[in-house]
LUMKOL-276739 format. One record per residue (C-alpha): residue number from 0; residue in three letters; x, y, z. Coordinates in steps of 0.05 Angstrom, whole numbers. Layout:
N
> num:residu:xx:yy:zz
> NUM:ALA:X:Y:Z .
...
! end
This chain:
249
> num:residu:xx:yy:zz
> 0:UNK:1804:1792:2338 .
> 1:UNK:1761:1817:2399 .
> 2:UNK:1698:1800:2362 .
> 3:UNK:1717:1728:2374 .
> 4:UNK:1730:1738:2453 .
> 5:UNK:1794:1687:2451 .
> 6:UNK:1855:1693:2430 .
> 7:UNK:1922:1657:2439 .
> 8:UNK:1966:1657:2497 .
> 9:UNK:2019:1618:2463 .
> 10:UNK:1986:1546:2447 .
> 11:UNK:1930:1565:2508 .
> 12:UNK:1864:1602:2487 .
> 13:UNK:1843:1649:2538 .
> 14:UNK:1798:1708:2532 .
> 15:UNK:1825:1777:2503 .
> 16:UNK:1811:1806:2562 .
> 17:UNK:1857:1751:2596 .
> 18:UNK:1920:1748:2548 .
> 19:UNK:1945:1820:2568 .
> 20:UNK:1950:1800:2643 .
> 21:UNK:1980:1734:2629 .
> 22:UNK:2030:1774:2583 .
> 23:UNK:2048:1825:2640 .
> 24:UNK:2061:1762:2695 .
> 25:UNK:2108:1732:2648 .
> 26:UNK:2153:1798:2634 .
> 27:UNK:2140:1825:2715 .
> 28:UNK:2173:1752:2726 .
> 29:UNK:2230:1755:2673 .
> 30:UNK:2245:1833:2676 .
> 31:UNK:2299:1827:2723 .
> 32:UNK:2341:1773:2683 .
> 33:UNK:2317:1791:2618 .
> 34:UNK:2381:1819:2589 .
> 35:UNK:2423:1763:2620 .
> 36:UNK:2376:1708:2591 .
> 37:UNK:2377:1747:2521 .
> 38:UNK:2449:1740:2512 .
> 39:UNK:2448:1665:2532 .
> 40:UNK:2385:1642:2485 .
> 41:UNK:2411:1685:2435 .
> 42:UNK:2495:1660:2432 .
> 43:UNK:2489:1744:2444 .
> 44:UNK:2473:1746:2368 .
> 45:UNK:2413:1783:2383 .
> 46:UNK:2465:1848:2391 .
> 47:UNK:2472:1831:2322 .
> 48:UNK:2407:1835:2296 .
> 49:UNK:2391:1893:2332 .
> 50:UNK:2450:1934:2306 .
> 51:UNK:2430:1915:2246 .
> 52:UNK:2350:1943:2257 .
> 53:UNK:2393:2004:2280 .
> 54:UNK:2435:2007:2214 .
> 55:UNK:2367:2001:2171 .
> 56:UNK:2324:2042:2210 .
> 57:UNK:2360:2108:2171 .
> 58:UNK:2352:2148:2236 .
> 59:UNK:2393:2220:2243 .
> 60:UNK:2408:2274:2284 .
> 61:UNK:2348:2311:2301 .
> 62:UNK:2293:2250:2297 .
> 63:UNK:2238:2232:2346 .
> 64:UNK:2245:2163:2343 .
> 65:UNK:2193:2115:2386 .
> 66:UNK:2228:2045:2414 .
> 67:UNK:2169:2009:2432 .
> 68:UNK:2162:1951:2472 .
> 69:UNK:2231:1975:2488 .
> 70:UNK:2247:1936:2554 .
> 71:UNK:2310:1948:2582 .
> 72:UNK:2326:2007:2524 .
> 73:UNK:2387:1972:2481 .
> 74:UNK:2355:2002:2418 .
> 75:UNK:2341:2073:2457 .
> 76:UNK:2411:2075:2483 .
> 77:UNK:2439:2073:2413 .
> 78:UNK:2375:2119:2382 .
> 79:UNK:2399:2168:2437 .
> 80:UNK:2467:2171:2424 .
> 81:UNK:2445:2176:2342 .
> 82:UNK:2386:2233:2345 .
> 83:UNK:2434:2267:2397 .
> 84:UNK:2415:2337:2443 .
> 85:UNK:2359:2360:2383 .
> 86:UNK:2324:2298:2376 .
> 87:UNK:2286:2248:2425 .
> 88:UNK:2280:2170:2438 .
> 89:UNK:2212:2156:2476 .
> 90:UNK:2221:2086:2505 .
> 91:UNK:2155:2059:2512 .
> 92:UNK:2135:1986:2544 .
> 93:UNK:2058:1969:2568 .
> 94:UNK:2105:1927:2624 .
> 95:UNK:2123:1970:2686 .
> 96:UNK:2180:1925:2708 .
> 97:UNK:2210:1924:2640 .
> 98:UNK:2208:1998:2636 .
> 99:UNK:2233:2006:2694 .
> 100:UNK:2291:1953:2683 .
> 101:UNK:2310:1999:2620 .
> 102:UNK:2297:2075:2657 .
> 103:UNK:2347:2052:2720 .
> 104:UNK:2399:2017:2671 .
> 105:UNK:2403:2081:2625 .
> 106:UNK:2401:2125:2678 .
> 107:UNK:2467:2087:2708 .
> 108:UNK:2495:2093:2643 .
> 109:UNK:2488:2168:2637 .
> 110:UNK:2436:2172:2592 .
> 111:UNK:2397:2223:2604 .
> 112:UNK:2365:2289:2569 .
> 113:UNK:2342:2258:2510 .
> 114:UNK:2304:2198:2530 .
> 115:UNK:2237:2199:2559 .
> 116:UNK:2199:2134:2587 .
> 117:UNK:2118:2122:2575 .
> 118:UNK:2081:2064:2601 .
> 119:UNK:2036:2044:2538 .
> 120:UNK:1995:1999:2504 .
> 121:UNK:2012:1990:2435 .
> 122:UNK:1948:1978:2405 .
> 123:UNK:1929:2057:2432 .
> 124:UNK:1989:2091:2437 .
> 125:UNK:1978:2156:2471 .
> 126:UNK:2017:2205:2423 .
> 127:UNK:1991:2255:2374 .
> 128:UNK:1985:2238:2305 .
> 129:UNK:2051:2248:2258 .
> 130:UNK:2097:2247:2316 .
> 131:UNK:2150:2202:2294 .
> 132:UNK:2209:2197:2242 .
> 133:UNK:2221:2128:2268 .
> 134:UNK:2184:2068:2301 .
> 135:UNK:2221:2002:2317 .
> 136:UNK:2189:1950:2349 .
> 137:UNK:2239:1896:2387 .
> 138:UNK:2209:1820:2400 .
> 139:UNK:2141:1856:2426 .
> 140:UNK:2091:1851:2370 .
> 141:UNK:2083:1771:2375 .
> 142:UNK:2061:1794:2453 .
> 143:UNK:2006:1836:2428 .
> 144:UNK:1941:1811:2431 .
> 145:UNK:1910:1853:2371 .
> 146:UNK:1968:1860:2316 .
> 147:UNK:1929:1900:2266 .
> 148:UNK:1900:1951:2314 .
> 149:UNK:1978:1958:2342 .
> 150:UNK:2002:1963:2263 .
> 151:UNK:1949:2018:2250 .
> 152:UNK:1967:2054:2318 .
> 153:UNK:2044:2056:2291 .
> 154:UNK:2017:2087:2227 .
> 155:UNK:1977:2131:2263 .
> 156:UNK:2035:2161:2298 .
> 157:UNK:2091:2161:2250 .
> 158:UNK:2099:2215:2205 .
> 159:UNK:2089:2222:2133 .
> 160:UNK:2153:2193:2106 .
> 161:UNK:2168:2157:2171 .
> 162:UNK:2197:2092:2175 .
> 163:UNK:2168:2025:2219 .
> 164:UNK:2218:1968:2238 .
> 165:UNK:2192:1902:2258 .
> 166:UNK:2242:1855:2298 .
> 167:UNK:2212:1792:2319 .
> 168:UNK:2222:1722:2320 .
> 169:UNK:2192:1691:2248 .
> 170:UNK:2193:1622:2211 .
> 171:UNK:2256:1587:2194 .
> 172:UNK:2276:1580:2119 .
> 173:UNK:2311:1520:2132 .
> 174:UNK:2281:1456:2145 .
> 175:UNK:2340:1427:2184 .
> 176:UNK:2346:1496:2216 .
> 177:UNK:2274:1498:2235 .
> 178:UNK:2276:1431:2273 .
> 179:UNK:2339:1447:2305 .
> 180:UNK:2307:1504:2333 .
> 181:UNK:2237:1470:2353 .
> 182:UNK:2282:1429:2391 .
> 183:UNK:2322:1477:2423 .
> 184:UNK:2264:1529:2438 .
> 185:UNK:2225:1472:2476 .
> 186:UNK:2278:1439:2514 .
> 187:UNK:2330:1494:2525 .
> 188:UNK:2295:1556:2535 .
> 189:UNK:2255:1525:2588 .
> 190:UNK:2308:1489:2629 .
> 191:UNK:2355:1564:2629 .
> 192:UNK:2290:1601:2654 .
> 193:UNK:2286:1552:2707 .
> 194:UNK:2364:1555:2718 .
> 195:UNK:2373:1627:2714 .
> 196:UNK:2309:1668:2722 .
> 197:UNK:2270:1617:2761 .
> 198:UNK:2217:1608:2713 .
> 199:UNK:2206:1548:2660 .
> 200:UNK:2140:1575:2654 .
> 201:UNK:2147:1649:2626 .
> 202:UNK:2205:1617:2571 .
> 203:UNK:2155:1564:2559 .
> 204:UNK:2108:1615:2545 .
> 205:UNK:2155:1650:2497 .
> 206:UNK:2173:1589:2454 .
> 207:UNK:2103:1583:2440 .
> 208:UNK:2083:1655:2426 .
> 209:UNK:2134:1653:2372 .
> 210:UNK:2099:1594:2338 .
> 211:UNK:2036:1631:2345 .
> 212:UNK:2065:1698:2306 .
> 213:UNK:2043:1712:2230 .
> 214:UNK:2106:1675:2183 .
> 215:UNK:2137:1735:2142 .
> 216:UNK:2091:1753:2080 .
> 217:UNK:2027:1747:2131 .
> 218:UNK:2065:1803:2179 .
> 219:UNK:2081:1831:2107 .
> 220:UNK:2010:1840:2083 .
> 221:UNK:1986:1861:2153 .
> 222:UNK:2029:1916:2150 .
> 223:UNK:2003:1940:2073 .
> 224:UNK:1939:1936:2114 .
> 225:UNK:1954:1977:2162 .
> 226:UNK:1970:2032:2112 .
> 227:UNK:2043:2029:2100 .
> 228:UNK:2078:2028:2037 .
> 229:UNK:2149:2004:2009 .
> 230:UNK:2143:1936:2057 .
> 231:UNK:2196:1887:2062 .
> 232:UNK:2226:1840:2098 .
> 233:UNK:2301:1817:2103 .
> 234:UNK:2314:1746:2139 .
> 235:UNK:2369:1738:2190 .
> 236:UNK:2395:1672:2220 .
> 237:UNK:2351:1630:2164 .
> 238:UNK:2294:1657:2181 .
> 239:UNK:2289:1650:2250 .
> 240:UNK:2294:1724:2254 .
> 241:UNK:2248:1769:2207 .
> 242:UNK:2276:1857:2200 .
> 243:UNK:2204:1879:2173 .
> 244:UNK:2193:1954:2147 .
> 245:UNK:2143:1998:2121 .
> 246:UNK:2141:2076:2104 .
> 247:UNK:2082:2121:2124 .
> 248:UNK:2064:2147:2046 .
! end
């Protein structure tokens, strides 16, 4: 994709070099409110679908499991309380705001021994190869400005065996769903960024990035390209949540 010099910034093309600044304004903007606007875009069902990721993700006591693009840590605060003292969550977010959003929260909460917090990119994560039993990625990837290279950098760093979940926002299976939610995404989100976090923009921003993100059998097939084996995908609210996973062979 940086052969080409542009890329998307939702429906905007800007230059690669460009999209991963724009991406950090919109999360340094929304980091503080994030959790609060999840629960009110979402109905709160994203609790759902991330207890599910959770419940498929087949982690045990003992793993090293990496949350990436893990924001304010609801996936590492269950992860931690599942790998317990032997094992390790490493919350990772290229966003410092987000990360720290999730270090101070957890923190508060008590969580601390097994958890540790990196700043990083995912297209070059900065861990050894074969370091991970589990990777899940939360409503980050579609951020990313060069999926394959961040697919091939999970690979990299999981170990033989190991297991990738990808959460993210994908194409509705329902045609009366899927306009429903154009609606919604355009008109809603917006106005409750502006009402609550202050920012139409940066939820603007985020309805279009999902539009711009690979349907399900593309993210499939990128995946298979990236190495991994075993990939699936399971659909959750018709569609407009995609569970994607790979093994490491």
């Amino acid at each position: 994709m940086s052969d080409n010099k542009t890329t998307h910034f939702g429906y905007e093309t800007v230059s690669v070099d460009e999209k991963a600044g724009k991406v950090a304004d919109v999360f340094h903007s929304v980091a503080a409110k994030y959790d609060v606007m999840n629960d009110l875009m979402s109905f709160g069902v994203h609790r759902l679908w991330k207890r599910i990721t959770i419940d498929m993700s087949g982690a045990r006591p003992g793993n090293q499991i990496l949350d990436l693009a893990g924001g304010t840590g609801d996936l590492t605060r269950k992860f931690s309380r599942i790998v317990g003292p032997q094992g390790k969550v490493v919350l990772a977010d290229i966003n410092s705001s987000m990360l720290n959003v999730g270090r101070d929260r957890l923190t508060d909460q008590g969580y601390v021994g097994n958890i540790e917090y990196v700043q990083a990119n995912a297209e070059c994560l900065p861990f050894e190869d074969n370091s991970f039993d589990v990777i899940t990625m939360a409503f980050g990837l579609r951020n990313v400005t060069d999926k394959d290279k961040a697919l091939r950098s999970m690979a990299r760093v999981l170990k033989p065996g190991g297991r990738l979940l990808i959460l993210e926002f994908s194409k509705p299976t329902n045609p009366v769903m899927s306009k429903a939610y154009d609606l919604y995404s355009f008109s809603a989100l917006p106005f409750m960024g502006k009402l609550v976090a202050n920012d139409s923009e940066s939820y603007k921003y985020l309805a279009e990035s999902i539009r711009m993100h690979p349907d399900q059998e593309t993210l499939k097939g990128m995946m298979e390209e990236a190495g991994l084996v075993r990939c699936s995908y399971n659909n959750m609210t018709s569609g407009v949540v995609a569970l994607h996973r790979g093994i490491k062979p």
